[in-house]
N, C-alpha and C positions, 0 to 999 in steps of 0.2 A: 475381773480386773483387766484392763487393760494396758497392751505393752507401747510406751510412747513407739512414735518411729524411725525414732535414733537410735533408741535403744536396740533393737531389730535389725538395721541396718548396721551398726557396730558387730551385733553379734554376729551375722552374715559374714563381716568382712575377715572378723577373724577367722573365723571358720576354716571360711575359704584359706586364709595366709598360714594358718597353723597346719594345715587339712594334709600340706605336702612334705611329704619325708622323701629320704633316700630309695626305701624301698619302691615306690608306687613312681619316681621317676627312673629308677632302672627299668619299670616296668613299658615305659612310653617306647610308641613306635620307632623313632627315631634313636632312641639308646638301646634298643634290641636289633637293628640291624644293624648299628658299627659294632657291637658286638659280634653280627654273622660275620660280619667282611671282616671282622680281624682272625677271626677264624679261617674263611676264605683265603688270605693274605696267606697265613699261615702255614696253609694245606696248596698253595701256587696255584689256585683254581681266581686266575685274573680275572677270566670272562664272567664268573658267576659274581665278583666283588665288583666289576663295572654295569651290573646289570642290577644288583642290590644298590649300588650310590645311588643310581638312575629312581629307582623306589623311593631313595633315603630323598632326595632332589623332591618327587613328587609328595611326598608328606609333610615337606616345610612346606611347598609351596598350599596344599589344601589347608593347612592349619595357621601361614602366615598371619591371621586377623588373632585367634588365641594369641601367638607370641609380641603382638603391638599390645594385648593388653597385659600380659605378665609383666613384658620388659620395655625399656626404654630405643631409641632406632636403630644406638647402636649394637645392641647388645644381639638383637634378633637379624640386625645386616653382619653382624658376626658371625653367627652362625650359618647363615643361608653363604658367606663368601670359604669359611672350613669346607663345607659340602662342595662347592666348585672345584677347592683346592681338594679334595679329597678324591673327585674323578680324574681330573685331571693328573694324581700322582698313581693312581691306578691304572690309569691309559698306560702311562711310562712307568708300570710296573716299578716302579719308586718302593717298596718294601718301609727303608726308617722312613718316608718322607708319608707312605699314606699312615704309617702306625700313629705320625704324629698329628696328623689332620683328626684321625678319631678319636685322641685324648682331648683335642682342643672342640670339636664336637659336643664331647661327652661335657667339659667345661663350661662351652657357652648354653650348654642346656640346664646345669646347674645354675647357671649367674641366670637365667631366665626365669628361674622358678626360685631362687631363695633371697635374691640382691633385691 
């Protein structure tokens, strides 16, 4: 018997859309190091939290082409502009200001993966 290839392709698609939960996006590169750096933050170890953004900066940037196809321009230019604001509250040792850049991090990685 053979499976049309709509059929196949629908099945694929949800797969993929159903595929992502909470758990397996905690797990992503990018929500495991604002996790360090709030840790970081935490423990007043600046230099290691401006040296992890610098990491966090270069894993949006290699994985950019994945978040154009989860999310829509703005959603992925949301997040790549949290990370900027994220070093840059970390330079200036900003404590509530970088805590609030990694919730809204943590946010725009959610709306990438589930919106």
């Amino acid at each position: 018997m053979k499976i049309p290839k709509v059929a196949a392709i629908l099945f694929l698609c949800f797969t993929i859309l159903f595929g992502c939960s909470n758990e397996t996006i905690q797990n992503l590169p990018i929500s495991q190091k604002a996790t360090e750096i709030e840790n970081l933050i935490n423990q007043a170890k600046w230099d290691k939290a401006v040296h992890e953004a610098d990491l966090i900066q270069g894993l949006y940037k290699d994985n950019e082409w994945k978040y154009q196809l989860y999310g829509d321009e703005t959603e992925y230019n949301n997040l790549n502009e949290e990370i900027r604001k994220l070093k840059v509250s970390l330079k200036e040792r900003d404590k509530t200001e970088a805590k609030l850049n990694i919730v809204m991090i943590e946010n725009c990685i959610e709306s990438l993966y589930f919106r």
